[in-house]
N, C-alpha and C positions, 0 to 999 in steps of 0.2 A: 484497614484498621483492625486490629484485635485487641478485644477486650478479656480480661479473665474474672470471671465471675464466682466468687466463693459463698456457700450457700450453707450459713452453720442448722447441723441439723442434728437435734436432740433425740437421741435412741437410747431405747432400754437394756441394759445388758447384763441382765437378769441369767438371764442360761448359758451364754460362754463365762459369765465369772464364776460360775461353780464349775467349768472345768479347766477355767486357766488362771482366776483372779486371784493366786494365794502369791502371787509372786516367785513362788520357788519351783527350779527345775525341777520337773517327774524322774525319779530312777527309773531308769529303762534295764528290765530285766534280760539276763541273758537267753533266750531264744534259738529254736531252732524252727526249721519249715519240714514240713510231715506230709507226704503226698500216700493217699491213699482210695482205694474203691470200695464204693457200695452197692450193691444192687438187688434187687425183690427178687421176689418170687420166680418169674420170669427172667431172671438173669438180664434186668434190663439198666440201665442203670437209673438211681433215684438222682431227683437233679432239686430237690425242694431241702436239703437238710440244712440247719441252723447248728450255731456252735451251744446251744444251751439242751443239744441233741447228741454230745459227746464228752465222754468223759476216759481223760488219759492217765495212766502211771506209767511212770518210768524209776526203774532202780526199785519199784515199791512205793515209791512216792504221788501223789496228786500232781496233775501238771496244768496249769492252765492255760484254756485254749484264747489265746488273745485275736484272732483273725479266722477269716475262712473263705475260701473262694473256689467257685464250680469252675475247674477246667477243661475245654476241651480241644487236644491235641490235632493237630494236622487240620485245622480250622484257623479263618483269618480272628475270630473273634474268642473275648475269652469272656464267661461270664462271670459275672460276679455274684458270688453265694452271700445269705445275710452275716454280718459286719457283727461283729463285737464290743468293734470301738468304732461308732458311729457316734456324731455330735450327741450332744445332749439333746439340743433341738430335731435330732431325727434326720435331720439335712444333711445331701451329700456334701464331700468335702470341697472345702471353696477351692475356685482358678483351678490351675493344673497343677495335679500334686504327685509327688512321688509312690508309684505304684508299689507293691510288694515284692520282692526280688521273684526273678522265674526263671526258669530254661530256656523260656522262647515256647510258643504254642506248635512249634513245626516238631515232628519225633523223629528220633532216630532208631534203628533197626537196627543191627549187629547179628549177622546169620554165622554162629559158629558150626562150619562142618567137619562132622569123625569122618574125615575123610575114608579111613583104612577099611570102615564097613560098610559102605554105600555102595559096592563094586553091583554092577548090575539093576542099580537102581537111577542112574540117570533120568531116565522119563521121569520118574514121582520127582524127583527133586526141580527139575526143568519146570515140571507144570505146577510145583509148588511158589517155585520163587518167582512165576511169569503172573500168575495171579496174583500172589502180594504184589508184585509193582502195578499191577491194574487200579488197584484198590486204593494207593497211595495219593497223598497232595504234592504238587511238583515242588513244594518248599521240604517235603520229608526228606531225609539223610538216609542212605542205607550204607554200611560196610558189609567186607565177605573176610572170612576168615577159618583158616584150616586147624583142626588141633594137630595135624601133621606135621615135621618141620620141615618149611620150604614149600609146606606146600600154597594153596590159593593162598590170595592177600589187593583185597580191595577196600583203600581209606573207605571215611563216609564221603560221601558227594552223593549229589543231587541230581546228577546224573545217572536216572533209574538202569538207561541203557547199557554204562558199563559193566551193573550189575549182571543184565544178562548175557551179556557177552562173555563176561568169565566163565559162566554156569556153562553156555551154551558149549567152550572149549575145554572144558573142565573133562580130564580124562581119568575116569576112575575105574585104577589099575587094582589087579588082585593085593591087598594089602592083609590086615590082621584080621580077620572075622570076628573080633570081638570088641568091647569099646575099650579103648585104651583109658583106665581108671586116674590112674597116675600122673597122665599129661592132661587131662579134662580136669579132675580138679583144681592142680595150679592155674591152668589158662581161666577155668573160670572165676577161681579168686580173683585174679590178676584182674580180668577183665571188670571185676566188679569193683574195683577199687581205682579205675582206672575211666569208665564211661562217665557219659555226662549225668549226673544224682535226679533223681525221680521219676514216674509215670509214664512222663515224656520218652522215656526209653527201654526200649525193650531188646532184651539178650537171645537170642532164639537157639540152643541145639540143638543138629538135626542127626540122628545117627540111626542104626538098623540094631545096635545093640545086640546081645546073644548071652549062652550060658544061664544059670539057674540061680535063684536067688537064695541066700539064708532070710532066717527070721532077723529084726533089725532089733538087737541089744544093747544094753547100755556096754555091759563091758565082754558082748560076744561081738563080731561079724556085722557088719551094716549092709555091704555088699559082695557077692563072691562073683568071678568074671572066668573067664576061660584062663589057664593059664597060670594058677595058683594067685590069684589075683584080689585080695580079699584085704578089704577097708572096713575098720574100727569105727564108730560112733564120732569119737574122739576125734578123729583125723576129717572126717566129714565137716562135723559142727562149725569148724573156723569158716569153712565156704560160706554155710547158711548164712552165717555173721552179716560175713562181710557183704553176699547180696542183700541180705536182710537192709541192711543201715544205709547202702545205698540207692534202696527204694525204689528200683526197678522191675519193669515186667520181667520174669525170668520163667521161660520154657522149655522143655525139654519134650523134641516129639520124636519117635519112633516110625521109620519108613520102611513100610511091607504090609502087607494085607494079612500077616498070619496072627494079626494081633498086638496089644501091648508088649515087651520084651520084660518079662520079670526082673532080669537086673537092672535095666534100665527105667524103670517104672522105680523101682527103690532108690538107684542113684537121685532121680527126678526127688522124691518127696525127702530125702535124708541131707539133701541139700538146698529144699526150700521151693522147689522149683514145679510150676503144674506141666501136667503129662495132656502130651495131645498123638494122634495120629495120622500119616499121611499116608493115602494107598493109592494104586491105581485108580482107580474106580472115584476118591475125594482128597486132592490136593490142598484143600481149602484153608486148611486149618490155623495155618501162622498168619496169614489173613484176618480172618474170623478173630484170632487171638487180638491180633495189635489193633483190630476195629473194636473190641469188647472193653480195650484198656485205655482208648482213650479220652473217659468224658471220666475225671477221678475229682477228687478234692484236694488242697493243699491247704490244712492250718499250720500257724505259727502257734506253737507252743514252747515253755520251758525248758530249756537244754535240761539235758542230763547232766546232773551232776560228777563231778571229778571220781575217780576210781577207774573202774575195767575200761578195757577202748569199747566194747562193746557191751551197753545196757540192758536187760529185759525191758521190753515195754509190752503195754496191754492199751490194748485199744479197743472201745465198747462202743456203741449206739444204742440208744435208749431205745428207738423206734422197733417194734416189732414187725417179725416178717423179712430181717432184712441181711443180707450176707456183706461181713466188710473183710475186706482184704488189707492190711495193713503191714506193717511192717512190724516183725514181733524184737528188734533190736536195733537200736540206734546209738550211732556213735559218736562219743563221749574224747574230753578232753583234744579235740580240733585245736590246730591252732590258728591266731587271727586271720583274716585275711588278708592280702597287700593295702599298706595304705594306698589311699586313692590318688586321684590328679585328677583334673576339671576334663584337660585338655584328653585324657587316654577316654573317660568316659564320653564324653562330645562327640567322639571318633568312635566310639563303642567297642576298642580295644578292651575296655574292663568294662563288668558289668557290679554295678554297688547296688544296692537302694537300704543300706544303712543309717543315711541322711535323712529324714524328712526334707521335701523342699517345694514350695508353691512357688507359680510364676503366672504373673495376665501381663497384658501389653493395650495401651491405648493410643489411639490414632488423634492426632493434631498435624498442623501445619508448618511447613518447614521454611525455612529462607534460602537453602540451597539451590543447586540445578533440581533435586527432585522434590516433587510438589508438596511430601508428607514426611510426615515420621512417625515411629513406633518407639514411646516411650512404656522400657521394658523395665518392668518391677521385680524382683527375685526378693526370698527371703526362707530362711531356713525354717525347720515347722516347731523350733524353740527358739525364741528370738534372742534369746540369751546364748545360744553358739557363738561362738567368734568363727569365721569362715575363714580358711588358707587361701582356698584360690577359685575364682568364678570365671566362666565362661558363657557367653551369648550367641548362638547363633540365628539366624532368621532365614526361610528357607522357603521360595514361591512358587507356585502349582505349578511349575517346568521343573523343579527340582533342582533349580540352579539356587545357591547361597545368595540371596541378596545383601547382606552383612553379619558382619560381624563385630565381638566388644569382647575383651580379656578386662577385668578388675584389675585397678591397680591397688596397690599395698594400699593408700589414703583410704581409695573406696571400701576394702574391706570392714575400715574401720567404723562404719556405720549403714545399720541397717534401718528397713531393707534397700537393698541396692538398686540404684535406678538409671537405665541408660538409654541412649537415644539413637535410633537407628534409623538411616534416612531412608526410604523406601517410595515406590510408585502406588499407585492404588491398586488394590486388588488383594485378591485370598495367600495370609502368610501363617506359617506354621514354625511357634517361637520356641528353643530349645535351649534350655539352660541346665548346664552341669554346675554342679559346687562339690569343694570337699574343706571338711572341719578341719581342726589341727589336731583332731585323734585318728588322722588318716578314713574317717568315716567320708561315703559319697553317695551321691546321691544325682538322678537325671529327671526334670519334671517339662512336661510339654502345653502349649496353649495355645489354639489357633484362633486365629482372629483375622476380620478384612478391615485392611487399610481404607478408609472413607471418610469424609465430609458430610454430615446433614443438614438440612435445613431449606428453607425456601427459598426463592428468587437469588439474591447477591449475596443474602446473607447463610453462613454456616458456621457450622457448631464444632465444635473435635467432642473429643469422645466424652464421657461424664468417670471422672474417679474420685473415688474417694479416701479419706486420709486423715491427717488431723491438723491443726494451725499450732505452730513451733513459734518460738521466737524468730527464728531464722524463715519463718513462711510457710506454706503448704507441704507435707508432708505426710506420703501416699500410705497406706496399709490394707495389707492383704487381711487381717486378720486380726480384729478389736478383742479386747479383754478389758480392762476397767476405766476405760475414758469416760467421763460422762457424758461426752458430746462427739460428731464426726461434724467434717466438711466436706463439703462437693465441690469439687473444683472442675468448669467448666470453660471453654474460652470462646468466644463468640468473634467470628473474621467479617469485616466489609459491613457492617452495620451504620445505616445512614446517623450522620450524626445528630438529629433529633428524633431517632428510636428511644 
């Protein structure tokens, strides 16, 4: 026998109605994500900083920082730095909610080599790139790439081995003794306009570089090369740009023991980029570099306003003692991105998190062949969106699908959405895509175990809460001006004079 037990119960809703009870949608400003480093004294990095600890312009303007979160790369977890837009009440966000868009915590590496002047330096390069893959997480990405044409060319994969396998037959033939200026700067624009955008990724070239430097002018010489070889300020700067905005580690290190290479030391700073060295004697370096870069911040602040593709910004921390590395331009006038689909993010073909969206799931008793079910609740984080299209998966610690639920048109029409998944007992991990009708998406996750409590014959399904409709109980993630909730509870097998 199952009885459902509804339990009205009277709450105060004092501090979500001062930040939802006005009725009307919030503008949501246009934003952008800013990944950036800071570190002491000791080049270590700080891992405690708050968003009312920074302060951005872009274009000249004030930007505010609406988010903030400590990440670190090549690590299974990410932390999370203090919040800006935390409840009113201080409490984290309810159910499973849609996290802030990211790259992924796994990095990618991209080893550009000048080929042409590396002749005779195999070893440094060998023991360089043998030690960065030591160093690595086996989810890290690495690619190989020549500024030669034709020459090396290895995608990213994960496969650290084939990295070395290239280097290891990598035959470096007497070529130009100097760094070829001309095909490194395009390649690295290209490249920077082309990698995956922030922290998480880092550009590494590796040359031997040669020839003597001029003084770096605004309207003299920025760099001079063997060869009559000599770049303008002007012709530089678009590089800086463009890695600038795309918010990547960018290095440039010089292989030989006789030192930094003075043009290559100026190409490095005239395009943005920090100088390192690799010798005989200490390979370490781009190691060292991509371990140093991966515990950064990412806030969401105010896009830049419409004009140049590329903005000045300035990036400060109030904190003393402290060195940030930031990105000194960000680019401006982007345009949207694809609208979404439920089904590509579910599949994590596209990656969104433009949508807000929460989801829990509670366990009750089923009448089918399987014992239970998981009624799953979705709802977008303004409950005033109208939703295009939802998707439900349920997924059980062998990683096999145990169901699934696509919204039909009717369902969209009222929120939040509720559906019923029949399952066995035990530990499930519930995932739900949605996307709005302005092409916004969003993926939010909840785990939960399928169970029964209770005593002797008698058991409970799970306790949720919600509000009484004319039409019945009626589940919610997320109260704002009701005066009242209910608890709705169902009780199986209860003698009948309990």
């Amino acid at each position: 026998m199952k009885r459902a037990l509804l339990i009205p119960l009277a709450i105060a809703l004092t501090s979500t109605q001062t930040a939802f009870g006005t009725g009307q949608k919030p503008q949501t400003p246009s934003t952008i994500t800013v990944d950036f480093l800071v570190t002491d004294g000791s080049k270590e990095p700080v891992l405690d900083l708050g968003p009312d600890e920074i302060t951005v312009k872009i274009a000249g303007r004030e930007s505010q920082v609406h988010s903030l979160e400590l990440i670190t790369a090549g690590m299974k977890e990410t932390v999370r730095a203090p919040s800006a837009t935390h409840t009113a009440a201080g409490l984290p966000a309810p159910y499973g909610e849609t996290a802030p868009p990211r790259t992924g915590t796994s990095r990618n590496i991209l080893l550009l080599l000048d080929e042409g002047t590396l002749f005779g330096l195999d070893e440094i390069l060998k023991k360089a790139v043998a030690t960065l893959i030591e160093s690595l997480d086996p989810a890290d990405r690495v690619a190989l790439t020549s500024t030669r044409p034709g020459g090396v060319n290895v995608n990213f994969t994960t496969n650290h081995g084939a990295i070395a396998q290239a280097i290891d037959t990598l035959v470096l033939g007497r070529g130009n003794t100097a760094l070829c200026v001309g095909a490194v700067l395009e390649h690295v624009r290209g490249l920077a306009e082309t990698l995956p955008k922030g922290r998480a990724t880092t550009l590494a070239l590796i040359s031997r570089g040669s020839g003597s430097a001029t003084s770096v002018l605004s309207t003299g010489p920025a760099v001079s090369m063997a060869g009559g070889c000599v770049f303008r300020r002007d012709q530089l700067a678009p590089v800086e740009e463009a890695v600038s905005a795309a918010q990547i580690n960018y290095y440039v290190f010089h292989v030989g023991n006789t030192g930094l290479s003075p043009n290559l030391d100026n190409f490095a700073g005239s395009t943005g980029a920090q100088s390192g060295i690799l010798s005989f004697t200490d390979a370490s370096a781009i190691a060292r570099a991509v371990a140093a870069s991966s515990t950064f911040y990412r806030a969401v602040v105010d896009a830049p306003p419409p004009g140049r593709t590329y903005q000045r910004t300035e990036f400060r921390v109030t904190r003393p003692d402290v060195r940030v590395h930031a990105p000194k331009y960000l680019a401006a006038g982007k345009p949207s991105p694809p609208a979404s689909d439920a089904a590509a993010l579910l599949r994590g073909e596209m990656t969104r998190a433009d949508l807000p969206l929460r989801v829990t799931a509670f366990a009750s008793r089923n009448a089918g062949p399987q014992p239970l079910k998981l009624v799953v609740v979705v709802e977008p984080g303004d409950p005033n969106v109208p939703l295009y299209s939802t998707m439900v998966t349920v997924t059980a610690a062998d990683g096999e699908i145990a169901g699934h639920w696509t919204a039909r048109r009717n369902d969209l029409l009222r929120l939040p959405l509720v559906a019923a998944v029949p399952v066995n007992e035990g530990p499930y991990r519930v995932r739900a895509a949605a996307a709005d009708e302005k092409g916004r998406g969003g993926v939010a996750e909840y785990e939960v175990t399928a169970a029964l409590e209770g005593a002797g014959s008698v058991k409970l399904s799970a306790l949720a809460l919600g509000v009484s409709t004319p039409d019945g109980f009626a589940p919610r993630l997320l109260f704002t001006s009701e005066p009242e909730t209910t608890a709705y509870l169902e009780i199986y097998d209860a003698p009948a004079d309990a």
